[in-house]
C-alpha positions in Angstrom: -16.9 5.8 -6.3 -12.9 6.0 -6.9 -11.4 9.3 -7.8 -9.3 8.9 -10.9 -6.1 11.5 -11.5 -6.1 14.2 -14.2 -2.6 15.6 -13.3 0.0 16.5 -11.2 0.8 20.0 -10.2 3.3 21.5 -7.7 4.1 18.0 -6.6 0.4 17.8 -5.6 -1.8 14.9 -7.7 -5.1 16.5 -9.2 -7.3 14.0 -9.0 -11.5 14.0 -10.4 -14.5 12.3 -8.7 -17.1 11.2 -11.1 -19.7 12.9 -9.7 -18.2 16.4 -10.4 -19.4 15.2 -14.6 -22.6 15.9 -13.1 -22.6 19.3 -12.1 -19.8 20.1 -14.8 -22.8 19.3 -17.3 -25.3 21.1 -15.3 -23.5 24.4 -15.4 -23.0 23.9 -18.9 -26.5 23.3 -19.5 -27.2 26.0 -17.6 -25.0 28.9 -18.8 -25.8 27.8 -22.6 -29.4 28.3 -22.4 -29.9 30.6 -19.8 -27.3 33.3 -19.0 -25.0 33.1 -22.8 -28.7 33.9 -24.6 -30.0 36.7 -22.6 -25.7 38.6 -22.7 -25.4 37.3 -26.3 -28.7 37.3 -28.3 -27.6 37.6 -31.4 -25.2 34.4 -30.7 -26.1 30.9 -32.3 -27.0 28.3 -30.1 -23.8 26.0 -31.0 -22.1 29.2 -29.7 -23.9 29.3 -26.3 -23.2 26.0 -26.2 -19.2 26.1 -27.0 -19.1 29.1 -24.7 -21.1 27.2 -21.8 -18.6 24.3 -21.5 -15.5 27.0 -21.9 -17.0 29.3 -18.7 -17.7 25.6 -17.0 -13.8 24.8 -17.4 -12.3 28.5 -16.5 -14.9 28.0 -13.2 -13.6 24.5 -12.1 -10.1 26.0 -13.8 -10.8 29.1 -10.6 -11.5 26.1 -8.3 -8.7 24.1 -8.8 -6.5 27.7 -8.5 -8.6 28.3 -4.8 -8.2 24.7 -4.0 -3.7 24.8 -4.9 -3.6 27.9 -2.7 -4.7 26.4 0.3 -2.0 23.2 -0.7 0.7 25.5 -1.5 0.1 27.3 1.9 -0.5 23.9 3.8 2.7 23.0 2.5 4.8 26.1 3.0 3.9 25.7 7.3 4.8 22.2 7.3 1.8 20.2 6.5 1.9 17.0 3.8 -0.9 17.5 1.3 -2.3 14.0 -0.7 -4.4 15.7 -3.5 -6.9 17.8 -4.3 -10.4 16.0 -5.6 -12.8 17.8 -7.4 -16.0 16.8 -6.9 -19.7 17.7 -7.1 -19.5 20.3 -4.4 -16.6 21.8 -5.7 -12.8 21.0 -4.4 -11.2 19.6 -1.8 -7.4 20.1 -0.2 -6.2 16.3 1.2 -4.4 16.9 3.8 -2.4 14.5 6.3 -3.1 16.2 9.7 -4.8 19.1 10.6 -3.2 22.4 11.6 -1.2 22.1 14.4 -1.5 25.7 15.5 -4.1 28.5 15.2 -2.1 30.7 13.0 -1.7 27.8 10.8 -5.4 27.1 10.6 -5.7 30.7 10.0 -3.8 31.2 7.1 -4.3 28.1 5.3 -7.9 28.7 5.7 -8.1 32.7 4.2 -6.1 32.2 1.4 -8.7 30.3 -0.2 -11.2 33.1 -0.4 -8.5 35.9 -0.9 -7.7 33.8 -4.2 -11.0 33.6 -5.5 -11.6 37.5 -5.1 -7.9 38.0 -6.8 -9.3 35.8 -9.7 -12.4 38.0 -9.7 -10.7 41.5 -10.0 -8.2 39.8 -12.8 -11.4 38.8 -14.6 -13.0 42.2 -14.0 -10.5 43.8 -15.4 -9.8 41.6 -18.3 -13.3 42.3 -19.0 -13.4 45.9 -18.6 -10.4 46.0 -21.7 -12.1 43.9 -24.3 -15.2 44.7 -26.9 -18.3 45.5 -25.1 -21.0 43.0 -26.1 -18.2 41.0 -27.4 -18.3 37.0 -26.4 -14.4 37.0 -24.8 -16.8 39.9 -22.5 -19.6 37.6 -21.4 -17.3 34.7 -20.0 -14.6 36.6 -18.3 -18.1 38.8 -16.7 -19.5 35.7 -15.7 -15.7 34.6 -14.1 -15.6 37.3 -12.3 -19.4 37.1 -10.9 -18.7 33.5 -10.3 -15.5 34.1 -8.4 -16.3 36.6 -6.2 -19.3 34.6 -5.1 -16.9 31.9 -4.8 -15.0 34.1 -2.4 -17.9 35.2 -0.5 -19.9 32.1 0.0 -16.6 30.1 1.3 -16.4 33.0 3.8 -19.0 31.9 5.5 -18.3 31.7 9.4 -19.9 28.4 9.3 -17.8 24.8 9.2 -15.8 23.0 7.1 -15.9 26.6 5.1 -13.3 28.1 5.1 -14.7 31.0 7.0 -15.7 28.2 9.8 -12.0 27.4 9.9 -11.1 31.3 10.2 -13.2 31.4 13.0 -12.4 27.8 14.2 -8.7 29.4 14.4 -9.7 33.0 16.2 -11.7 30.8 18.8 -8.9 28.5 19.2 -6.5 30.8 19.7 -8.7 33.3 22.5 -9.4 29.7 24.4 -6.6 27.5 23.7 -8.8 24.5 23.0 -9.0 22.8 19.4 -12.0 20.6 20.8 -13.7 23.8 22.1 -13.0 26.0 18.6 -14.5 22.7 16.1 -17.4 22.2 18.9 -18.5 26.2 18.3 -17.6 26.8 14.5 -19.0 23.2 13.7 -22.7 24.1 15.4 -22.6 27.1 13.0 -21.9 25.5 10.4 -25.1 23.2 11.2 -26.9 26.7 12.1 -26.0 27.7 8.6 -26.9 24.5 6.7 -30.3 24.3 8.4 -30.6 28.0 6.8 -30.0 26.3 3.1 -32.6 23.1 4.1 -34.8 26.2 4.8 -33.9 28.3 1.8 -33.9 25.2 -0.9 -37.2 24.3 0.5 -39.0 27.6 -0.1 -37.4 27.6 -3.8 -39.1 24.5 -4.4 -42.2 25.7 -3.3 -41.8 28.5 -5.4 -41.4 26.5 -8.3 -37.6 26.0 -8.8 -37.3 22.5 -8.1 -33.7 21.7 -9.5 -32.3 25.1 -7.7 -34.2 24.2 -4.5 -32.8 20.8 -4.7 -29.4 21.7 -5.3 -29.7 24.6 -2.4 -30.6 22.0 0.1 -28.4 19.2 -1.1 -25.3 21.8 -0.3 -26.9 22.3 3.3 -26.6 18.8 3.9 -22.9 18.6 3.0 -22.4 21.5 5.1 -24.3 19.5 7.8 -22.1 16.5 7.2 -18.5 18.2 7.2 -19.8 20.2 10.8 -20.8 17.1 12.3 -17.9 14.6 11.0 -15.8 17.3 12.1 -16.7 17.5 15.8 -16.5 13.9 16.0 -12.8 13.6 14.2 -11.6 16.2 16.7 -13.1 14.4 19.9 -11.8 11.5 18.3 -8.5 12.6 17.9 -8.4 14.0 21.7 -9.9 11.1 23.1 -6.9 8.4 21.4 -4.0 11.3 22.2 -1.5 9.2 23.4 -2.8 5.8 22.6 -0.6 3.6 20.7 -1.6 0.7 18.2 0.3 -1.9 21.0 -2.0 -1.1 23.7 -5.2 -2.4 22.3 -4.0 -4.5 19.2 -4.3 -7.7 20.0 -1.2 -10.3 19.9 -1.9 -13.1 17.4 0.6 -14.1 14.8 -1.7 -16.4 12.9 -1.2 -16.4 8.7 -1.6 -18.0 5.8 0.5 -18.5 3.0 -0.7 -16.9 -0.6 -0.3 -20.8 -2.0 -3.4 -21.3 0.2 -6.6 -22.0 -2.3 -9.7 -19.6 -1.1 -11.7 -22.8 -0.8 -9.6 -24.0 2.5 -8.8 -20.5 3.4 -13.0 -19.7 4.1 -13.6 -23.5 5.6 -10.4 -23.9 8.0 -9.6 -20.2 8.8 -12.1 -17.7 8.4 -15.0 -19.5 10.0 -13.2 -21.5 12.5 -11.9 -18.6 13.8 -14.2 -16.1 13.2 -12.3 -14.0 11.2 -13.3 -11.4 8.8 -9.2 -11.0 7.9 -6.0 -12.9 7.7 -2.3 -11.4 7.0 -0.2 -13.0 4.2 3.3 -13.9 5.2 6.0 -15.6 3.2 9.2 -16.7 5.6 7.8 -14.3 8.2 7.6 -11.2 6.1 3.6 -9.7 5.7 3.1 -9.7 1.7 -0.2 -9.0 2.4 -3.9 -9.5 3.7 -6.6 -11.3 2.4 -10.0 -9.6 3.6 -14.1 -11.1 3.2 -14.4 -8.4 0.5 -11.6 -10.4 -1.5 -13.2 -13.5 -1.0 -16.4 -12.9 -2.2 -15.5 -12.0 -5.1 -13.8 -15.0 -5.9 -17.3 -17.6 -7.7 -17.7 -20.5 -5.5 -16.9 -22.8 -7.8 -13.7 -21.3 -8.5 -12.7 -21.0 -4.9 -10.8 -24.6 -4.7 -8.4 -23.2 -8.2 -7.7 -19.7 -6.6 -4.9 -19.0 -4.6 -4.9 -16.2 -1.7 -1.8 -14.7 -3.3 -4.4 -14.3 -6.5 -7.1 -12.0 -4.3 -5.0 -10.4 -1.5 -4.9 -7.1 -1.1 -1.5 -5.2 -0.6 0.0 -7.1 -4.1 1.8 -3.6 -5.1 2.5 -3.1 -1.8 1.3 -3.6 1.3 0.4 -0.6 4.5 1.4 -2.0 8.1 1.2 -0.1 11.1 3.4 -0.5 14.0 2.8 -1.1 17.5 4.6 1.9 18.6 2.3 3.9 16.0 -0.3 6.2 17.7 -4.3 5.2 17.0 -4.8 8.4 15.0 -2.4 8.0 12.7 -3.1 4.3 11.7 -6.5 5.4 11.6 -5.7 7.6 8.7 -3.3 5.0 7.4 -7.0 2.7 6.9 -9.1 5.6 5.9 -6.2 6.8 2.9 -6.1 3.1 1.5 -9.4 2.8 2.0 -8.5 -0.6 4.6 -11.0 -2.0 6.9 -7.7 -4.1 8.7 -4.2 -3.3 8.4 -1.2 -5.9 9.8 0.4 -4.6 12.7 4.2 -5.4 12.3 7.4 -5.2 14.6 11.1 -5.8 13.8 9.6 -7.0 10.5 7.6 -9.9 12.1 3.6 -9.6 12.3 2.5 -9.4 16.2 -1.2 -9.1 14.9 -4.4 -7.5 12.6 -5.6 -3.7 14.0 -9.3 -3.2 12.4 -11.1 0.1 12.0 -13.9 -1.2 14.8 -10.9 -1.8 17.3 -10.3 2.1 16.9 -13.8 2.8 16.8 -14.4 0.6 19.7 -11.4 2.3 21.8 -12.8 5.3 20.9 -16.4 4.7 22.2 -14.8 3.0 25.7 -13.1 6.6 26.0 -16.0 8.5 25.4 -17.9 6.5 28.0 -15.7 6.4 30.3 -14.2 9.9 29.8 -11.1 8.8 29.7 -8.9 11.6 27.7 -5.6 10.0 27.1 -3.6 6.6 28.0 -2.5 7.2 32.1 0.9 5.5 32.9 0.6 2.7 35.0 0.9 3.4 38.7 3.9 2.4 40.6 
């Protein structure tokens, strides 16, 4: 599911995944008939209820604030940051490249944490000046409860925590090896989330399905970011050097956008095999029209629909060029969300680079063991 933007702050877009409703409505649920009744009996429920959704915005409020330090930071040492997405796990800082040094790793990573526990003592102390027993008491207690364990849990020396990224940058910096720090600080971090499969699964046989559930459901993300992790760094060491023109291949083959879908599918696409054609008017790409366009057009409209109709790049399209390293068109696909991207020189296409061209690259590499691109002898 798409993301959809609440804001912009700093010059950084805020952005909100549906599924972060879900657990925004579970906390609420949760602080309104659990923890607000037992701190404030005497309370009506419509109050638990009013106070359960304001403690469920000041916590995603105290994400947002950990997730715009690391940004802030990113930004201040030279890195571009996309957005931050909140989503069911919590938030995430999108940024365009990883660190490039340890030090850098190191301090975008431990700000985080350092924030959260600054929120905390504010909160504590905030607290500690109102009414005792008084509501404004309860919700800035159960900020700062919520944001020290915030802190804490984030310092976990396991990966894509940011404590497995602290660590990530200590190891990185004692060996000198980026592959070597991920490798170490991402089996950690799947050390760590086979201690929360573990964990959620003795909750649930104790009886707490939902909190068992939701114990083990963060031990697989855990497990996901460790291993996706590894693999983007092995990735990105194994296509060092390797430029979109040494595997794209040259074919300047088009259609125009006044092409009707109908011919496109029975005198391109199959006849060639293709699962993508660029759009060019008078040599310039306007776009790319992809299966996933074309299937959504209803057969029997196909003959009355024009390519220029379904493309994809109307507002604008992404090209890569051949001079363009493999890494970074791969993140060109994987921001836009592209399968295929047009692959153009001096303004004129030379040919289509797909996501399974990189992957395939990649995998030959891997194979092989083949670090890098080595200049042709002489």
């Amino acid at each position: 599911m798409t993301s959809f933007r609440v804001a912009r702050i700093a010059g950084i877009d805020i952005a909100v995944h549906p599924s972060w409703l879900v657990i925004f409505l579970l906390v609420t649920w949760s602080l309104a008939v659990a923890y607000f009744p037992t701190a404030l009996p005497s309370e009506s429920d419509v109050t638990h209820w009013i106070l359960g959704v304001i403690a469920s915005l000041l916590l995603f409020t105290s994400v947002l604030l950990h997730e715009l330090s690391h940004s802030i930071v990113a930004r201040r040492q030279g890195l571009e940051v996309h957005s931050i997405t909140l989503f069911l796990f919590g938030g995430v800082s999108n940024l365009a490249s990883e660190s490039p040094r340890p030090a850098v790793e190191f301090a975008v990573s431990i700000v985080g944490p350092l924030s959260s526990f600054a929120i905390a003592a504010v909160a504590f102390v905030a607290a500690s000046a109102v009414p005792s027993g008084s509501a404004a008491q309860a919700v800035l207690g159960y900020v700062a409860v919520i944001n020290l364990l915030l802190g804490g849990f984030n310092l976990v020396p396991g990966f894509p925590l940011d404590g497995g990224r602290v660590l990530r940058s200590i190891v990185w910096q004692a060996t000198g090896s980026l592959r070597r720090a991920t490798e170490i600080a991402g089996s950690i971090g799947v050390l760590v989330s086979y201690g929360f499969f573990v964990w959620g699964f003795l909750r649930v046989l104790n009886g707490d399905l939902l909190g068992g559930l939701w114990i083990a459901a963060i031990g697989w993300f855990l497990q996901s970011g460790a291993t996706a992790s590894i693999q983007q760094v092995r990735m990105d060491e194994a296509l060092r050097g390797t430029r979109v023109g040494d595997i794209v291949r040259r074919d300047e083959r088009a259609v125009s956008p006044d092409l009707d879908v109908a011919r496109l599918i029975e005198e391109v696409l199959l006849p060639l095999n293709r699962r993508s054609m660029p759009v060019v008017v008078d040599g310039r790409v306007v776009g790319i029209v992809t299966l996933s366009d074309v299937k959504d057009v209803p057969v029997d409209q196909r003959a009355a629909t024009r390519v220029g109709e379904v493309m994809g790049g109307r507002d604008g399209v992404s090209v890569v060029g051949p001079s363009d390293t493999l890494a970074s068109a791969l993140e060109t696909l994987a921001r836009h969300e592209y399968e295929q991207a047009p692959v153009v020189e001096d303004g004129r296409l030379v040919g289509v680079l797909g996501r399974a061209d990189i992957m395939r690259q990649f995998q030959l590499r891997e194979a092989l063991e083949v670090a890098e691109m080595q200049p042709p002898r002489a």
